[in-house]
Z-matrix of the N, CA and C atoms (Angstrom, degrees):
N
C 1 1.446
C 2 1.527 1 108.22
N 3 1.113 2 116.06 1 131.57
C 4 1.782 3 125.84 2 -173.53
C 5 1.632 4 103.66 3 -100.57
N 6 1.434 5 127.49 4 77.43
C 7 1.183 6 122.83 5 134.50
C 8 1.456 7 143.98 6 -2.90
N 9 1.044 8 134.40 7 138.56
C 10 1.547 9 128.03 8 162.05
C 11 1.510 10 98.05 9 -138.22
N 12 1.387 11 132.76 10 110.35
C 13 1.616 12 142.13 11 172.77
C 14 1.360 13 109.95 12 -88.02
N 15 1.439 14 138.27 13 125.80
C 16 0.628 15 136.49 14 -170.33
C 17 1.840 16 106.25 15 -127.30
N 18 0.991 17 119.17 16 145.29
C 19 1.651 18 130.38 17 154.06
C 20 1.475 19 109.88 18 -122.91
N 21 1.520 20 97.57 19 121.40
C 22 1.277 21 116.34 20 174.07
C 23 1.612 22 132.66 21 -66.68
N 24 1.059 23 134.50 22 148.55
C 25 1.409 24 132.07 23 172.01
C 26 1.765 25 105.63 24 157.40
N 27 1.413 26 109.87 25 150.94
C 28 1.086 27 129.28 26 -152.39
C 29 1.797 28 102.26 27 -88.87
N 30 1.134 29 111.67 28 -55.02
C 31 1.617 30 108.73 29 165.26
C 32 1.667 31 124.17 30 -73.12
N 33 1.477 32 104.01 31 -29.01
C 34 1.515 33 97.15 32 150.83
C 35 1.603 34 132.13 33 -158.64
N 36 0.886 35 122.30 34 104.26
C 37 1.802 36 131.10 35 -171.19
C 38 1.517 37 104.34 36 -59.77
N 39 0.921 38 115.95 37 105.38
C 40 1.560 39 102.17 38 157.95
C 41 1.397 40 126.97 39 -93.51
N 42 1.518 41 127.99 40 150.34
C 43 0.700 42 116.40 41 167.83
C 44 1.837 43 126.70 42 -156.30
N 45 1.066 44 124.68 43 160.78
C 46 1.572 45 132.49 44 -163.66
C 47 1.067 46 143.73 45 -128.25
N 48 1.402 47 138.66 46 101.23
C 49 1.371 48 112.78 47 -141.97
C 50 1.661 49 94.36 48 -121.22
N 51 1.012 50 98.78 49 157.21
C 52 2.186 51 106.85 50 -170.52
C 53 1.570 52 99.21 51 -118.32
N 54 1.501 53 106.09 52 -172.80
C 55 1.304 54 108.35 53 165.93
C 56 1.531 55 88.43 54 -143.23
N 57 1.682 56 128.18 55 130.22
C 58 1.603 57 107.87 56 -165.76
C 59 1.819 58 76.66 57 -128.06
N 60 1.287 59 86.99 58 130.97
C 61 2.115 60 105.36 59 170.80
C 62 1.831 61 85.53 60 -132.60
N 63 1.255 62 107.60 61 114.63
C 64 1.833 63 104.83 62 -171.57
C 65 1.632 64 94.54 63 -85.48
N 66 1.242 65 90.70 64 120.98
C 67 1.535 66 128.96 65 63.03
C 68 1.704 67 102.77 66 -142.02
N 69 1.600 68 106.24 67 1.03
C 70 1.629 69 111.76 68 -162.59
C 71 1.683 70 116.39 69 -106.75
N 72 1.074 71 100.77 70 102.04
C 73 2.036 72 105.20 71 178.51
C 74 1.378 73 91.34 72 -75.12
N 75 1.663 74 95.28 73 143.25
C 76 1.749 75 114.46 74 163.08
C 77 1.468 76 98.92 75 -136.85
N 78 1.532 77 113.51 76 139.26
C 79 1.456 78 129.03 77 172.03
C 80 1.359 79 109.98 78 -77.61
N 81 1.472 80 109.19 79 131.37
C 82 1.545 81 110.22 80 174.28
C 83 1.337 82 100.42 81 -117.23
N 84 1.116 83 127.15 82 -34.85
C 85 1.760 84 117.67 83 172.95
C 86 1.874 85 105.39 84 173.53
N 87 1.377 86 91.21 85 143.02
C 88 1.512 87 108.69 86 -175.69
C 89 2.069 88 108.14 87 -129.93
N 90 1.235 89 72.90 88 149.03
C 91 1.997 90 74.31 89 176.25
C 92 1.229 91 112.68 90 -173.59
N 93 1.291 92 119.18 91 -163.77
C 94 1.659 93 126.24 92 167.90
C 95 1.341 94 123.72 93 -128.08
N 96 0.937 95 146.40 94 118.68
C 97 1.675 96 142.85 95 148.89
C 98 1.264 97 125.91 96 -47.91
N 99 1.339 98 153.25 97 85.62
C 100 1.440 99 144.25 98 -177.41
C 101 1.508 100 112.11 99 -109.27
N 102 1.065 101 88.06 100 145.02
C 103 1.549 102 102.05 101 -179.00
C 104 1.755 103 101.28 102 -112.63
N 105 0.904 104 109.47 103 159.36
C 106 1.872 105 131.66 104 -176.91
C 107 1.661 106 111.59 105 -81.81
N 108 0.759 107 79.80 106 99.75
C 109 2.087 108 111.62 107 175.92
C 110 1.781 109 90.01 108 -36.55
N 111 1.441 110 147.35 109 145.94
C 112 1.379 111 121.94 110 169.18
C 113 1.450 112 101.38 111 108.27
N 114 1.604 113 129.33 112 -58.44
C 115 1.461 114 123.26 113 -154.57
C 116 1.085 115 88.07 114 -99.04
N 117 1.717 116 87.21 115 154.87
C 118 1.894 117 95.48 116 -163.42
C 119 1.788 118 101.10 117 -89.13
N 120 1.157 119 96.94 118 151.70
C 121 1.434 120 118.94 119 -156.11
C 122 1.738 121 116.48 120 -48.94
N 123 1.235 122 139.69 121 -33.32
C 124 1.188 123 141.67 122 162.10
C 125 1.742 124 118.56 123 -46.66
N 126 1.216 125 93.31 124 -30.44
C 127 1.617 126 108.66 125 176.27
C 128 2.095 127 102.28 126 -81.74
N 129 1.092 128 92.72 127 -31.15
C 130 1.295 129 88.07 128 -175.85
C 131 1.609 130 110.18 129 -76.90
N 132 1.198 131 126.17 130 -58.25
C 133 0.840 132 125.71 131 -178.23
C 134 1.480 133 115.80 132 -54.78
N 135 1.096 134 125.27 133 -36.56
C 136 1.705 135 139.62 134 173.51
C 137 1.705 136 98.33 135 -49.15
N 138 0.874 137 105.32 136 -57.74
C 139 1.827 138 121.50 137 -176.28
C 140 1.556 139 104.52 138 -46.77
N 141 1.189 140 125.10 139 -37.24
C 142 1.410 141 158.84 140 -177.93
C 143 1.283 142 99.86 141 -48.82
N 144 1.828 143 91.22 142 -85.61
C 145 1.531 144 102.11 143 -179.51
C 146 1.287 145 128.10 144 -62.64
N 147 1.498 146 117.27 145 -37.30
C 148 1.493 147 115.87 146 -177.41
C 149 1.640 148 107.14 147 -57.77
N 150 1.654 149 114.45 148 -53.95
C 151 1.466 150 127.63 149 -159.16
C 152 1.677 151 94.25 150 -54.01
N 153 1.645 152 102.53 151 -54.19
C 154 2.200 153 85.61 152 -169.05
C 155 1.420 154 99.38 153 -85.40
N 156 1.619 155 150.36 154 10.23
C 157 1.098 156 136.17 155 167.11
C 158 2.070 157 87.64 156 -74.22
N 159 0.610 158 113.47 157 -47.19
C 160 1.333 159 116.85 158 -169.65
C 161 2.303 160 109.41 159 -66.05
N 162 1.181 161 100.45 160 -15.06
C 163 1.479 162 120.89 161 179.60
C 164 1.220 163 88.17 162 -89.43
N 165 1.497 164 129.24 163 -87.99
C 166 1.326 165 130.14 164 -164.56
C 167 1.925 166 106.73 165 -36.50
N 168 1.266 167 93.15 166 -35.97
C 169 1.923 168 94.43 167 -155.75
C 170 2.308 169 100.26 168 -64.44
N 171 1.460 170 76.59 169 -31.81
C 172 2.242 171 92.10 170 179.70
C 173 1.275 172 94.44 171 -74.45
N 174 1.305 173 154.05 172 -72.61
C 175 1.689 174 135.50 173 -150.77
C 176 1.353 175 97.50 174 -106.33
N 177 1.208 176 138.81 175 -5.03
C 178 1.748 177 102.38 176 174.07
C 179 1.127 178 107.83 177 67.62
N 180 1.792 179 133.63 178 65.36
C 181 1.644 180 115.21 179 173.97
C 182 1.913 181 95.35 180 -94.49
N 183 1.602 182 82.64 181 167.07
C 184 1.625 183 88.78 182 -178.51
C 185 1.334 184 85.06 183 -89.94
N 186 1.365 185 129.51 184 -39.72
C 187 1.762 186 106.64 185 -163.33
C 188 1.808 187 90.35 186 -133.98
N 189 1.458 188 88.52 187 178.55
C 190 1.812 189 97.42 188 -174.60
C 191 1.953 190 89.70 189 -147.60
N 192 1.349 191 86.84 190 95.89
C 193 2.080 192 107.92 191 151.73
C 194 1.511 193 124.63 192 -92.46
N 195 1.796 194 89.96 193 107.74
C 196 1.493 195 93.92 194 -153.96
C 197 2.523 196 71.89 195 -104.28
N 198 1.311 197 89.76 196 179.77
C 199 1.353 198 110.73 197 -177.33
C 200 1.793 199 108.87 198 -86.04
N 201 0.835 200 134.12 199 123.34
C 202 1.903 201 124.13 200 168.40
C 203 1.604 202 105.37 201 -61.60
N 204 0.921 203 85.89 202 135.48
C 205 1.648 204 107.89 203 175.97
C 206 1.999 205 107.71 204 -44.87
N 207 1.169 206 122.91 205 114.29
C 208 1.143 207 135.05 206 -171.28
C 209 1.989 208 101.21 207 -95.48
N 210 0.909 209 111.36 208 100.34
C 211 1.789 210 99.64 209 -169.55
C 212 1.694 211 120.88 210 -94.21
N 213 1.057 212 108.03 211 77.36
C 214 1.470 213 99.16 212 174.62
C 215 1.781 214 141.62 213 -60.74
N 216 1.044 215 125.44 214 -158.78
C 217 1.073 216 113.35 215 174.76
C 218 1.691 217 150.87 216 -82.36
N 219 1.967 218 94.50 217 -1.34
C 220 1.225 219 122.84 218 146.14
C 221 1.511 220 124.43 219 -82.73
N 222 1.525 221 102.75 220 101.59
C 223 1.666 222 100.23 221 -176.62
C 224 1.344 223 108.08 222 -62.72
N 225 1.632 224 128.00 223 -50.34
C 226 1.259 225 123.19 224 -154.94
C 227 1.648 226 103.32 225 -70.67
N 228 0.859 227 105.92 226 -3.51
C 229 1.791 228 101.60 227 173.16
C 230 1.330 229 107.89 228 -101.81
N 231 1.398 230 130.26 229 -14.71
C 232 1.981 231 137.32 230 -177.83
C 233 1.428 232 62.31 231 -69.59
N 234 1.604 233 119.07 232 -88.93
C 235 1.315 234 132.26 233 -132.99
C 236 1.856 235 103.90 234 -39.49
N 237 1.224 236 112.01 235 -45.65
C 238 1.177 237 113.59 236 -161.20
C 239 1.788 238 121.07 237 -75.72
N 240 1.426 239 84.27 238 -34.06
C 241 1.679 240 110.23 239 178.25
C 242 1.873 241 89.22 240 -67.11
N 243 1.353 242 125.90 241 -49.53
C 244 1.004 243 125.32 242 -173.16
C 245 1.982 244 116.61 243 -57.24
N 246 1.094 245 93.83 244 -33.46
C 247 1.383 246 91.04 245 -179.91
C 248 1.473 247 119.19 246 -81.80
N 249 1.429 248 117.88 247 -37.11
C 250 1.637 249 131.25 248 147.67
C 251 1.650 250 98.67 249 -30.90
N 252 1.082 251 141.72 250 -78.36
C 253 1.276 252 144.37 251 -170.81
C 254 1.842 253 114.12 252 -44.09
N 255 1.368 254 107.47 253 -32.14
C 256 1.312 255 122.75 254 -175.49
C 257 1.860 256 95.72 255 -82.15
N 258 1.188 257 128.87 256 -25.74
C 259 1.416 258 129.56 257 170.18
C 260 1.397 259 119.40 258 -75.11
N 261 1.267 260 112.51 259 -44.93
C 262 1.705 261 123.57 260 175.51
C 263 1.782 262 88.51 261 -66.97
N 264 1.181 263 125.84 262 -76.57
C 265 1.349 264 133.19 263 -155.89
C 266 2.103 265 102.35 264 -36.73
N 267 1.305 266 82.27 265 -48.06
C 268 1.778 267 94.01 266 -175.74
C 269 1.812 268 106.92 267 -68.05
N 270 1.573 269 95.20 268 -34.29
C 271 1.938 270 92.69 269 -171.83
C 272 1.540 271 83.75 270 -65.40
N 273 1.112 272 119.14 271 -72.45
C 274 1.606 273 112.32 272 -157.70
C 275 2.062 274 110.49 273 -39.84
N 276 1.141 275 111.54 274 -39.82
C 277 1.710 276 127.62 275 -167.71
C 278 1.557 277 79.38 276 -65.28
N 279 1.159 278 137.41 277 -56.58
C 280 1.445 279 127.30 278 -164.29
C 281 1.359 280 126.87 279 -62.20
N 282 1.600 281 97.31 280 -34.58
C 283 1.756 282 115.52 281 -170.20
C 284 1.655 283 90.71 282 -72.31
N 285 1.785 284 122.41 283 -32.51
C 286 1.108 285 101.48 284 -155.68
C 287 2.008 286 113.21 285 102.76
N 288 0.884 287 111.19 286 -6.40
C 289 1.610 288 138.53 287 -166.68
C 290 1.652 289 91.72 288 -97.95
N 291 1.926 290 103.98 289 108.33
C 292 1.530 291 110.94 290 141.29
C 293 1.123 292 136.77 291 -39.50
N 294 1.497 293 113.37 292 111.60
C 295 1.912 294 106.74 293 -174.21
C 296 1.684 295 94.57 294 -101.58
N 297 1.396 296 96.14 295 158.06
C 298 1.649 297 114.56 296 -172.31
C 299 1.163 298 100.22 297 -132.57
N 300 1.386 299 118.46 298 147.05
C 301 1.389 300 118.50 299 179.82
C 302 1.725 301 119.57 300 -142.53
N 303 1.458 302 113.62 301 115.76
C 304 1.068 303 119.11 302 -161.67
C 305 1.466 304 123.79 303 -102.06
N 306 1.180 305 142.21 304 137.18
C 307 1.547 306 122.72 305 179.68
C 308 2.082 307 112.10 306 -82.52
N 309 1.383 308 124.28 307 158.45
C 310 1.187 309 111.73 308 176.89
C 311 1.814 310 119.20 309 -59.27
N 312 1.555 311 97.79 310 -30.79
C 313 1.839 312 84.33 311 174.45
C 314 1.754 313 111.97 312 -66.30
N 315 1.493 314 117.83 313 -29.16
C 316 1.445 315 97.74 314 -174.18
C 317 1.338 316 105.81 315 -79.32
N 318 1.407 317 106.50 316 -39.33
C 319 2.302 318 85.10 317 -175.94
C 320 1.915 319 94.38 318 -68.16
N 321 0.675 320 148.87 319 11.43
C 322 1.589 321 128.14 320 166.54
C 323 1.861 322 91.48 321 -107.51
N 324 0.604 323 128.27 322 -50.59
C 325 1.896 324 125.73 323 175.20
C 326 1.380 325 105.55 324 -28.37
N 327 1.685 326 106.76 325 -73.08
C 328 1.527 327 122.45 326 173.80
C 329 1.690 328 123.15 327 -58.47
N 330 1.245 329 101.53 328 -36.12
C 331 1.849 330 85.39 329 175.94
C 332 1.642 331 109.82 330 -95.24
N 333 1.537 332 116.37 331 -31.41
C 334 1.432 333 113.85 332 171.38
C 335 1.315 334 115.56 333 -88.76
N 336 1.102 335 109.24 334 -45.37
C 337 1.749 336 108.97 335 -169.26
C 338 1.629 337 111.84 336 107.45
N 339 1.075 338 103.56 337 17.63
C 340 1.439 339 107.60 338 176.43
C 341 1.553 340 110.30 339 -157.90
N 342 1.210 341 104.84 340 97.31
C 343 1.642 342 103.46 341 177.99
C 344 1.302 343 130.11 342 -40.94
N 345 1.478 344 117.58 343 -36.08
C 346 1.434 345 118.74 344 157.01
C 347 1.352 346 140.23 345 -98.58
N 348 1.811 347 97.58 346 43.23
C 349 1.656 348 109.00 347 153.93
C 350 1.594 349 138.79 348 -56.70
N 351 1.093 350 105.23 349 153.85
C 352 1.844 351 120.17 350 -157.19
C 353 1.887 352 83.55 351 -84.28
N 354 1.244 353 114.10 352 141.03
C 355 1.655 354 113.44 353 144.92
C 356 1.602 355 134.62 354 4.74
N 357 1.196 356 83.08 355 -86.62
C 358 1.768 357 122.83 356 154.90
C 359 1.232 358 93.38 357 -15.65
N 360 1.035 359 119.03 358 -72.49
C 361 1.779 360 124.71 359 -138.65
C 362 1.349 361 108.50 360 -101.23
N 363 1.721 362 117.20 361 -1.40
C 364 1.288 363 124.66 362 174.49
C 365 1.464 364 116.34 363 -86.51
N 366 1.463 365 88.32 364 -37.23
C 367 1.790 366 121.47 365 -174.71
C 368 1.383 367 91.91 366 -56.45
N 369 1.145 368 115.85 367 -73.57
C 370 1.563 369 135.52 368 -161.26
C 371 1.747 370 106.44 369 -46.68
N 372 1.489 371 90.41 370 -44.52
C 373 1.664 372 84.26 371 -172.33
C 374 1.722 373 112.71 372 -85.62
N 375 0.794 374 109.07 373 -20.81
C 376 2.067 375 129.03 374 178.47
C 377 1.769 376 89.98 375 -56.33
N 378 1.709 377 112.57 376 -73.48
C 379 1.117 378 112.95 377 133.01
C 380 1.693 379 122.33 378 28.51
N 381 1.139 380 105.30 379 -129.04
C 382 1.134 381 140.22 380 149.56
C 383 1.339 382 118.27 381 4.44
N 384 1.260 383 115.03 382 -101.70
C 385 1.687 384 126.83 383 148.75
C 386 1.309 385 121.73 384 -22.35
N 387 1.210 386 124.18 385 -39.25
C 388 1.652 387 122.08 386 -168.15
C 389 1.421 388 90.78 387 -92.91
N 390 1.339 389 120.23 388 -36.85
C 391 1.792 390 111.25 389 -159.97
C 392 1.422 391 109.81 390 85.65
N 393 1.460 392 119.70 391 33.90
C 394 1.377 393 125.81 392 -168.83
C 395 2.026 394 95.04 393 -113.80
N 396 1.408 395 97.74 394 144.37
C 397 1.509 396 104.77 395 179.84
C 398 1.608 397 107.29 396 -112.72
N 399 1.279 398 118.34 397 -141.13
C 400 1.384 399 118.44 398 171.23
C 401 1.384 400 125.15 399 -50.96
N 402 1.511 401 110.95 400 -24.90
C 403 1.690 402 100.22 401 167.35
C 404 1.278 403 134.65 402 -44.67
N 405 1.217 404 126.70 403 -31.38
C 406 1.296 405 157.13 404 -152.81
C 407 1.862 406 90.79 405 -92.62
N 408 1.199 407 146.42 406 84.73
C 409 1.321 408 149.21 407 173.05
C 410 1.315 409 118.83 408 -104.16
N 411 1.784 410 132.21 409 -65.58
C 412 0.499 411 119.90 410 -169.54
C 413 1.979 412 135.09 411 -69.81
N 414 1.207 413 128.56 412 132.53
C 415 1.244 414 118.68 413 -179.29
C 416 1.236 415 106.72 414 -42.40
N 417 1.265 416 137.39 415 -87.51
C 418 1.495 417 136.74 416 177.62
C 419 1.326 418 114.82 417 -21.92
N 420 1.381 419 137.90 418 -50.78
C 421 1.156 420 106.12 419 159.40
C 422 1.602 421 128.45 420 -88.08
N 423 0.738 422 149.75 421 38.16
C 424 1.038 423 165.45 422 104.06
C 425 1.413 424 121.60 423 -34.81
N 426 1.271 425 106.13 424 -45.63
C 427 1.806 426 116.77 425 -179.42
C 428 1.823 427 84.36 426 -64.31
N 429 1.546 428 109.59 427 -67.21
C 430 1.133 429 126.62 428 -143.51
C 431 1.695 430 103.20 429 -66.97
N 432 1.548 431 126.36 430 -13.53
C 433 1.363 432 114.01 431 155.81
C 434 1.453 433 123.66 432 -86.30
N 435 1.507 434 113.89 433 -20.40
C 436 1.257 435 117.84 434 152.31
C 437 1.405 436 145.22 435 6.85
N 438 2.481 437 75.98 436 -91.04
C 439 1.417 438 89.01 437 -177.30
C 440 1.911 439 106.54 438 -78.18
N 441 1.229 440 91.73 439 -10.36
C 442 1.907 441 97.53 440 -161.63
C 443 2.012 442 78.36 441 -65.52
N 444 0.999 443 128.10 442 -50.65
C 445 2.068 444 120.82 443 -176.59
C 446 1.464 445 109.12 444 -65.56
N 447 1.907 446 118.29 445 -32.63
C 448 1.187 447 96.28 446 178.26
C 449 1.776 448 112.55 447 -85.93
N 450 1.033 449 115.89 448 9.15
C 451 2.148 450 118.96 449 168.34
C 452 1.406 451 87.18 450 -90.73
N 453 1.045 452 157.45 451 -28.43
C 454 1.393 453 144.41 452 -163.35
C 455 1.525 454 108.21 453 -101.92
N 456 0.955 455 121.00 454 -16.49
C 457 1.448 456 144.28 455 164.35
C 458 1.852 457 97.24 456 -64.44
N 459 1.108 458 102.06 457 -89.91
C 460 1.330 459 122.74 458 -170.43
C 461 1.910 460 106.21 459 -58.26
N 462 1.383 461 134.22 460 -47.15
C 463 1.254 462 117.39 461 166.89
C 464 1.592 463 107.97 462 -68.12
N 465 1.285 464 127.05 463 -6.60
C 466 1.752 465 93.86 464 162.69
C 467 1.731 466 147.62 465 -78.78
N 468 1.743 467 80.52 466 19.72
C 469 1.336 468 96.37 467 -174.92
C 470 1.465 469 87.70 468 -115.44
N 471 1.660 470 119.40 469 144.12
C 472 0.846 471 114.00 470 170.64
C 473 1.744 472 147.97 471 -61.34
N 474 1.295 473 99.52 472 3.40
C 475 1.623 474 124.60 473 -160.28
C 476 1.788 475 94.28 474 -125.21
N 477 0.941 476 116.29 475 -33.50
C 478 1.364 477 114.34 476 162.01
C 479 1.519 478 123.86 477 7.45
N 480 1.573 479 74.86 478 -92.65
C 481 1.585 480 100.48 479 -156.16
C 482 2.055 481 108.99 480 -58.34
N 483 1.358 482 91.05 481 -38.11
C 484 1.683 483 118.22 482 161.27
C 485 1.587 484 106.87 483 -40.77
N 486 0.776 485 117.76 484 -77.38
C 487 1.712 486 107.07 485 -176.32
C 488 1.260 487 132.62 486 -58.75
N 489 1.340 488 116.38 487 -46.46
C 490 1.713 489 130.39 488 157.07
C 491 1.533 490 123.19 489 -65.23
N 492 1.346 491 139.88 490 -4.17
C 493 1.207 492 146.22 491 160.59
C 494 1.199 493 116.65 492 -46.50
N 495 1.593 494 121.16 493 120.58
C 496 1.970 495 114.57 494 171.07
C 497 1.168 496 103.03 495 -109.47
C-alpha cells in the first residue's frame, strides 16, 4: 500500500510517502512544500493545493494520513494551519484519495510506543524504520513519514482504516 503522510502547516507542509507490504516499509520520497512568509494568504494556500495535487499526481497513494490539527496558544496560526489542512483535505477529495486523520499522541504511540515521546525519539525511530540516515532533516518531514507508518500501523487491522476515516 503506497501512503502519502502528511504534516500540515502553512509555511511548510511536509510530506512522505512509503510503500507498506507488512511487516516491511520502503521509502519512496519525502519533502516539503513552502510557501513565502509575506504573500497574502489565498496565494498561500493555492501553493498548497497545486504543489501536493502535483505530489499525489507522481506516486499514486492509495490513502493520504494527514496529522489533526494540534491547536496551541497562537490562534492565528491554528486558524491558518487550519485552513492549509482544508487544501490538502480538498486535494486529496479531488484526486479521489482516502484521507485519514491522526492525532499527535497516536502517530508517536504507533512509531515509538509511547504517546508522549520527545522529537528526538520520533526522529530517531522514523529513522530507524525507514533505514534513513542524515538525509532525513527536516522536522516536518519527519512528522510527515510518521504519520504516513502510523496509517500503516493502524490499516493492518482490518477495522482500522474504518474508524479513522473523515
Amino acid at each position: 500500500m503506497v501512503i502519502l503522510g502528511i504534516d500540515p502547516g502553512l509555511a511548510i507542509v511536509g510530506y512522505g510517502v512509503i510503500d507498506y507490504k507488512a511487516p516491511n516499509f520502503r521509502t519512496i520520497s519525502f519533502g516539503a512544500i513552502t510557501t513565502k512568509a509575506g504573500e497574502p494568504i489565498n496565494k498561500r494556500i493555492a501553493t498548497v493545493y497545486d504543489d501536493l495535487r502535483t505530489v499525489i499526481e507522481r506516486y499514486h497513494p492509495e490513502a493520504i494520513a494527514i496529522e489533526e490539527l494540534f491547536f496551541n496558544t497562537n490562534q492565528k496560526t491554528g486558524i491558518q494551519v487550519a485552513m492549509a489542512r482544508g487544501a490538502i483535505i480538498l486535494a486529496a477529495e479531488h484526486c479521489g484519495i482516502p484521507c485519514f486523520e491522526y492525532t499527535p499522541l497516536q502517530v508517536k504511540q504507533s512509531v515509538v510506543g509511547f504517546g508522549r515521546a520527545e522529537k528526538h525519539q520520533v526522529i530517531a525511530m522514523v529513522r530507524s524504520m525507514l533505514k534513513l540516515g542524515t538525509e532525513l532533516k527536516l522536522d516536518d518531514t519527519a512528522d510527515a513519514l510518521a504519520i504516513a507508518i502510523c496509517h500503516a500501523h493502524s490499516s493492518a487491522s482490518r477495522l482500522g482504516p474504518y474508524f479513522n476515516q473523515k
